[in-house]
C-alpha positions, 0 to 999 in steps of 0.5 A: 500500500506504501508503495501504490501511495508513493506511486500515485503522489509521484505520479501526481507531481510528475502529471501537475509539471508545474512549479513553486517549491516550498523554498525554491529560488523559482516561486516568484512569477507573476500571477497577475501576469502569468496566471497559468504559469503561477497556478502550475508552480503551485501545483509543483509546491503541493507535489513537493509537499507531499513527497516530504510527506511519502518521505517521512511516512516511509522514514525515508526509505524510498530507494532514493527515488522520491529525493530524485523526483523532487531534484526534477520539480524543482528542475520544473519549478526552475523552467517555469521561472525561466519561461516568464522571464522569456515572455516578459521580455518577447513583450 
């Protein structure tokens, strides 16, 4: 059951493909401006939470593949930045 739970939140985080981790140099794109853009690093905020969450619940023996997905939300997360910075300045 650990392992179909860990699945589906990985799955989950892996779906969303959006970014704002909890304390990631990418959470600062402009809802006003990108409003898809910053609902989708919300997204990626609440998937990294509930890998930290899968983490603990299964005192972080998950074969070091729940640290791996967080590097690429937080590989996601640094993306998305990137991407609204490109749009503000082909505006």
């Amino acid at each position: 059951m650990k392992k179909l739970m860990t699945g589906v939140v990985l799955g989950l985080a892996l779906a969303v493909g959006g970014a704002q981790l909890v304390a990631g140099p990418a959470q600062n794109v402009s809802a006003r401006k990108h409003p898809n853009i910053a609902a989708a690093q919300g997204f990626l905020a609440k998937a990294a939470a509930k890998v930290t969450a899968a983490q603990k619940a299964n005192e972080y023996d998950l074969g070091g593949h729940a640290a791996k997905a967080k590097d690429l939300i937080d590989q996601a997360a640094a993306e998305l930045k990137l991407a609204a910075e490109t749009a503000n300045q082909n505006k």
